[in-house]
C-alpha positions in Angstrom: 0.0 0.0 0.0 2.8 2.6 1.0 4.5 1.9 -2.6 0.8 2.3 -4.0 0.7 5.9 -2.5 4.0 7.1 -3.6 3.8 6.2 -6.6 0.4 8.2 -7.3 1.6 10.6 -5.1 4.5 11.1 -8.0 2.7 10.7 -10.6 0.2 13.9 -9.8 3.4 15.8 -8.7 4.9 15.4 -12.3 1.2 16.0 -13.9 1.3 20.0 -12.1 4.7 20.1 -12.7 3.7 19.8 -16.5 0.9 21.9 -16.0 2.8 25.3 -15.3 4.4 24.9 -19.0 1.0 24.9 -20.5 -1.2 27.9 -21.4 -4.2 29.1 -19.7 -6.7 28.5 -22.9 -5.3 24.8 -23.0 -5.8 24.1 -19.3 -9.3 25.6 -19.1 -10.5 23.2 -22.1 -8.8 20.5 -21.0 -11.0 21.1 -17.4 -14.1 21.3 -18.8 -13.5 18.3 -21.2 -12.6 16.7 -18.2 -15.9 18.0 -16.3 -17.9 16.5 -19.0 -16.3 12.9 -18.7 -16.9 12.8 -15.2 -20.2 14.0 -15.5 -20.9 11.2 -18.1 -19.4 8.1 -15.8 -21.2 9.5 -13.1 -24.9 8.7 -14.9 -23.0 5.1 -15.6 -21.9 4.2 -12.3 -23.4 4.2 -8.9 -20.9 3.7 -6.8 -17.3 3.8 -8.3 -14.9 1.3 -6.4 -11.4 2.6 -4.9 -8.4 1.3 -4.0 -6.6 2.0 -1.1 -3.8 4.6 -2.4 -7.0 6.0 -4.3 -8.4 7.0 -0.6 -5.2 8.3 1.1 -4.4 11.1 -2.4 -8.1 12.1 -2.3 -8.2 12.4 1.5 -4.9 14.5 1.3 -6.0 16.5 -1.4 -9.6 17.2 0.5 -6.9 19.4 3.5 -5.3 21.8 -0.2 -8.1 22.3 -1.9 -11.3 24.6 -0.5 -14.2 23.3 0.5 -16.3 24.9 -1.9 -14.5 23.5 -4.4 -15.1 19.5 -3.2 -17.7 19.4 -5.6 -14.8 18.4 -8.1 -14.6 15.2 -6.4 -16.3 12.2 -7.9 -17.3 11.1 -4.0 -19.0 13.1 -1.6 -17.4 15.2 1.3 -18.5 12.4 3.3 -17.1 9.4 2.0 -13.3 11.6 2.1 -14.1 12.5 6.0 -14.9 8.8 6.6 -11.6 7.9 4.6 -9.6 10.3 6.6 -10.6 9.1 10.3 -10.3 5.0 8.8 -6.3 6.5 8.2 -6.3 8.1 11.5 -7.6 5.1 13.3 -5.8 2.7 12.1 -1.9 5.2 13.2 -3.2 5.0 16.6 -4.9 1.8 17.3 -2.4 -0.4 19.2 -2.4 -4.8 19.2 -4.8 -6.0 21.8 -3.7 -9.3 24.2 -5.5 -12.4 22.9 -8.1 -13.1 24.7 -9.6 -16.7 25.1 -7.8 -19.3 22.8 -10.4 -20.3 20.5 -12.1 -23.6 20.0 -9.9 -26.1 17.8 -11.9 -28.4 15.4 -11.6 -31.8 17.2 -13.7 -30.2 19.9 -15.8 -28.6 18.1 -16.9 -32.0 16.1 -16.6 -33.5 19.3 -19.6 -31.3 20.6 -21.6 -31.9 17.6 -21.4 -35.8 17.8 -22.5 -35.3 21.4 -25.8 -33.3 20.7 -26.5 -35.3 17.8 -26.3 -38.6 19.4 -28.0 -38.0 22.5 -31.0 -35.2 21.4 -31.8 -35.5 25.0 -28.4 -33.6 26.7 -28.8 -30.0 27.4 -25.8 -27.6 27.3 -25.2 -28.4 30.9 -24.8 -32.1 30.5 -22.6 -31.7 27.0 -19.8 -29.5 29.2 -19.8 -31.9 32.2 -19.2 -34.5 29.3 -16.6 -32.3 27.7 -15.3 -31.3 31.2 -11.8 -30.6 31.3 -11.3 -28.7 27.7 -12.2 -25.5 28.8 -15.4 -24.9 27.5 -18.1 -23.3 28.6 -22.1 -23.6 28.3 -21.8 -20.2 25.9 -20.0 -22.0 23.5 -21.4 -25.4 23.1 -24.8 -23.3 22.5 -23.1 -20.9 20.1 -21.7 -24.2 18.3 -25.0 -25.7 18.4 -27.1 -22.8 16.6 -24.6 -22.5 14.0 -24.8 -26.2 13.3 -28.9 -25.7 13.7 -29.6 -27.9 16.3 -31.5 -26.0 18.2 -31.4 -24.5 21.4 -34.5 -26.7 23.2 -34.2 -29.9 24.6 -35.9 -32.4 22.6 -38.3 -34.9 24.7 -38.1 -38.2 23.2 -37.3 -39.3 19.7 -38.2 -37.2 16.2 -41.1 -38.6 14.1 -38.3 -40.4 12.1 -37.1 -42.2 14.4 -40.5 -43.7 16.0 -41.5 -44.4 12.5 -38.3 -46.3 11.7 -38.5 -48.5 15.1 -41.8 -49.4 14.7 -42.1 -49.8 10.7 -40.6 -53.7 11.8 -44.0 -54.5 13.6 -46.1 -53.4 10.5 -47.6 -55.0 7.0 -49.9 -53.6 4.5 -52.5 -55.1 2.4 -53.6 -54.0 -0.9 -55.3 -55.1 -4.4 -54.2 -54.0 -7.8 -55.8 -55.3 -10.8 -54.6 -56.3 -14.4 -56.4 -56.9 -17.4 -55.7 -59.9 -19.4 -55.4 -60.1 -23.0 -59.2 -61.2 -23.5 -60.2 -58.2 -21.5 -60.9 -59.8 -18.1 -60.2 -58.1 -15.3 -58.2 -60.0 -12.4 -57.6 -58.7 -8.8 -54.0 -59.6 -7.3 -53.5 -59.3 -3.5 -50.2 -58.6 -1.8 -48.7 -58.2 1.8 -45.8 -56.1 2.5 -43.5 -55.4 5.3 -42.5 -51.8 6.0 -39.1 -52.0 7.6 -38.0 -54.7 5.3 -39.7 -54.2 2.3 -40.3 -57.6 1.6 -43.7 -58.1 -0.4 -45.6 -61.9 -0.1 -48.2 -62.9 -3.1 -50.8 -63.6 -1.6 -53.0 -64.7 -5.0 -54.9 -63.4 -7.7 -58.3 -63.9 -8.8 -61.4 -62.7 -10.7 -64.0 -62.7 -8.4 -62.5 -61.1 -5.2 -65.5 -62.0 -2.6 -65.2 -62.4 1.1 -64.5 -66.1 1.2 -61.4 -65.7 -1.3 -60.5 -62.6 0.8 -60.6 -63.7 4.3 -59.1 -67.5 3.2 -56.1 -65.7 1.7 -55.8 -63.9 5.1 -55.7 -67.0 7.2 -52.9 -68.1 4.5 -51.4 -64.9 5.6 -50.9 -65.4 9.1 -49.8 -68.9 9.3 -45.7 -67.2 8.6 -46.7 -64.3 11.2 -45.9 -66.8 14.6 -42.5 -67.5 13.1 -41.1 -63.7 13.0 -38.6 -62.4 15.8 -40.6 -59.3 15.3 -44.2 -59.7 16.1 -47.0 -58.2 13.9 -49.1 -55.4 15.6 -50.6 -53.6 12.9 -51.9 -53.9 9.7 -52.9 -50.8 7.2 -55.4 -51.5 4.8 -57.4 -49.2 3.0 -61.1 -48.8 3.1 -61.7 -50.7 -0.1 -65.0 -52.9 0.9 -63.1 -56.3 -0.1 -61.7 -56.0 3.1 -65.0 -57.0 5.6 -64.9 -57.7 9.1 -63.7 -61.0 8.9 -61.0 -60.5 7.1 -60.0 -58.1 10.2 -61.1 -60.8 12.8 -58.6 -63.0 11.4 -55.5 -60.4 11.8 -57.0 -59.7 15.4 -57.4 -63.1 16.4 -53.6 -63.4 15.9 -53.3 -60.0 18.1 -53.0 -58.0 14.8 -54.9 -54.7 14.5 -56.1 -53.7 11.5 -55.7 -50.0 10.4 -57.8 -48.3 7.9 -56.3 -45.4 6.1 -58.0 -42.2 5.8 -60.1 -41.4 2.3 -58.8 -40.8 -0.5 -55.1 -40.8 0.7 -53.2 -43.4 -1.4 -49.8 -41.9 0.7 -50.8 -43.7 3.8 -49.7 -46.4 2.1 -47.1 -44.9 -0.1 -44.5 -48.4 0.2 -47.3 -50.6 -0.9 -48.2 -48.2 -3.4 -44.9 -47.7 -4.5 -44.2 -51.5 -5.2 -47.5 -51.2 -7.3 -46.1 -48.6 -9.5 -42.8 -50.5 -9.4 -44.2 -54.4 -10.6 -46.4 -52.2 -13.4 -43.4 -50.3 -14.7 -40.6 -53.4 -14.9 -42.9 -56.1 -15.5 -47.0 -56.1 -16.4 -46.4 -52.7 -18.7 -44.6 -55.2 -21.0 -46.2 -58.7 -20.8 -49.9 -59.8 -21.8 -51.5 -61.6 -19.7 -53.4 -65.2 -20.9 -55.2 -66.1 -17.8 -55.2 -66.1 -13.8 -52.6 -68.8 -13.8 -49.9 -67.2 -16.3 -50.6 -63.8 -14.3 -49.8 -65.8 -10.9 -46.5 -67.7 -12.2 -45.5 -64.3 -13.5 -45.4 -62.2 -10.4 -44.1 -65.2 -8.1 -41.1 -64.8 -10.4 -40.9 -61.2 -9.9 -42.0 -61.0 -6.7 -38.7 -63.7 -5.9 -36.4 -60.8 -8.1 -37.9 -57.9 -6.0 -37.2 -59.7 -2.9 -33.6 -61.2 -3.7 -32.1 -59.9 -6.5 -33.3 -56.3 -7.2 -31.6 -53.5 -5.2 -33.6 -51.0 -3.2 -32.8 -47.3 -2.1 -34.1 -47.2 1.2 -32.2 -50.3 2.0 -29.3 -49.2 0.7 -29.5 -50.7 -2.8 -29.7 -53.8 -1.6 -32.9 -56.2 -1.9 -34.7 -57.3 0.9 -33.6 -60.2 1.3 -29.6 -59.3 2.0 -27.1 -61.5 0.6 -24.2 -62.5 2.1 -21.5 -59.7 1.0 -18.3 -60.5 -1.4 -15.0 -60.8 -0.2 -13.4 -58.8 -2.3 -10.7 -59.7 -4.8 -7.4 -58.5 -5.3 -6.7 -55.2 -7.4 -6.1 -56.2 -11.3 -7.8 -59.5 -10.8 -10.3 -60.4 -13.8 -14.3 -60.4 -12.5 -16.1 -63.3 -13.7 -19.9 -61.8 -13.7 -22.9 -64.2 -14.7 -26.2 -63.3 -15.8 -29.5 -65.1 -15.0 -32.2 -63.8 -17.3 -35.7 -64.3 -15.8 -39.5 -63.9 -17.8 -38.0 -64.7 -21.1 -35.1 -61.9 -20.8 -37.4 -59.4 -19.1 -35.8 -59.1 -16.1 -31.6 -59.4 -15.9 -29.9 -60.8 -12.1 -26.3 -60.4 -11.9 -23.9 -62.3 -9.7 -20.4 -63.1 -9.5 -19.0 -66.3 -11.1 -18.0 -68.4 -8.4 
């Protein structure tokens, strides 16, 4: 900065020495041609931008010239008094000590794992955890709004997380219905598991009554005495296929049934969404002969949804988790092998052993 302002300190010095060779007809042009220019950038430019050595000449050239003649300046009297009090400032403010040493990043990650895995900890309880690094309440809650955390305690767990524990100890039920080649409409029935994602056929037919309903159900719960995770609740819609004794047969087996409210397809959205999922990869691309060709078909898929077909939410693994791969050495070849399934429809992929 110092060489910035000597240098345009110079360069103005050697532009009025080369002014007092000049006449007085060439200088007087040359300040209203100048006048006009400045006049012109001014409708262009809002706010010019200045650099340092450009503040400390003007501000020194504000104490020479008069004040009535500051109107020459392209900035106003009070951005050059602001300028000159920033110089004076800064030649008399002196280094302060250092006050408290400020927080390194281990502890501040440190904090942040804290909140985050117990939501329950006030600031209180995260510096008696942290006790010994010198900090304070202040700053684990300035930490903690800048990470948004909040500043509340939290009472119990986020919808999230009661929705994940308990999505194990619930199944859906739904229909979907597909049209066969000669125009007859059959009515498949499915189960579904929410935390696992793992869908059972439960059969198709064409006439969907409450006898074929309520048999398929009792098919249904002879597998639910053999999960580690007992059934509580079953969401069904409020389609009238599904009468009262379907639902005695779920609550005989301490099951209760759920009924979603109307005309909200998202209260199912995972059964829905595997609707949407066997119509788009499988049924959109097949016809359909009978009952009994529509049946063999989605037992095949449903088996590929289940083992070989990888899923988002699960981590794009299917439901029904392989063993993992010990990997191979680097530059090794990869033997992979295909299964085709439906006719080439649908492609699994496994290693070659």
């Amino acid at each position: 900065m110092i060489l910035s302002v000597v240098y345009v300190a110079l360069q103005r010095a050697l532009q009025l020495l080369s002014l007092r060779f000049r006449s007085t007809t060439s200088k007087d042009l040359e300040i209203v041609v100048l006048r006009h220019q400045v006049a012109v950038l001014r409708r262009q430019v809002g706010q010019p931008a200045f650099r340092a050595a450009d503040g400390v000449f003007l501000s020194a050239a504000s104490r020479l010239l008069p004040r009535i003649n500051w109107s020459a300046f392209v900035v106003t009297p009070a951005t050059l008094l602001r300028s000159h009090r920033f110089l004076v400032a800064k030649r008399w403010t002196y280094k302060r000590p250092p006050g408290r040493p400020a927080i390194t990043g281990n502890v501040r990650s440190l904090i942040v794992r804290l909140a985050r895995e117990n939501p329950r900890w006030g600031y209180q309880r995260i510096v008696g955890e942290l006790k010994g690094l010198g900090v304070g309440a202040t700053t684990v809650k300035k930490i903690l709004r800048a990470e948004r955390l909040g500043p509340t305690v939290r009472r119990g767990p986020s919808w999230r997380e009661f929705l994940r524990t308990q999505a194990s100890s619930i199944i859906a039920v739904d229909f979907f219905t597909v049209d066969t080649v000669w125009l007859q409409r059959l009515y498949v029935l499915f189960f579904t598991e929410l935390g696992s994602r793992r869908v059972h056929l439960a059969g198709c037919t064409a006439h969907p009554d409450e006898g074929w309903v309520t048999q398929q159900a009792r098919h249904g719960t002879w597998g639910l005495g053999e999960r580690e995770e007992p059934v509580r609740f079953l969401i069904r819609d409020r389609d009238c296929k599904f009468t009262s004794r379907f639902d005695a047969v779920f609550e005989a087996q301490g099951v209760r049934a759920v009924r979603t409210p109307v005309h909200t397809p998202e209260a199912k959205g995972i059964a829905e969404r595997f609707v949407r999922t066997v119509r788009s990869e499988c049924l959109d691309w097949l016809l359909m002969r009978n009952a009994r060709h529509l049946e063999h078909t989605l037992k095949v898929f449903v088996d590929h949804y289940n083992s070989g077909r990888p899923h988002r939410s699960l981590g794009l693994v299917p439901p029904n988790r392989r063993p993992p791969v010990k990997p191979k050495a680097v530059g090794d070849t990869i033997h992979v092998r295909r299964r085709d399934r439906l006719g080439g429809l649908l492609h699994e992929y496994e290693r070659a052993a």
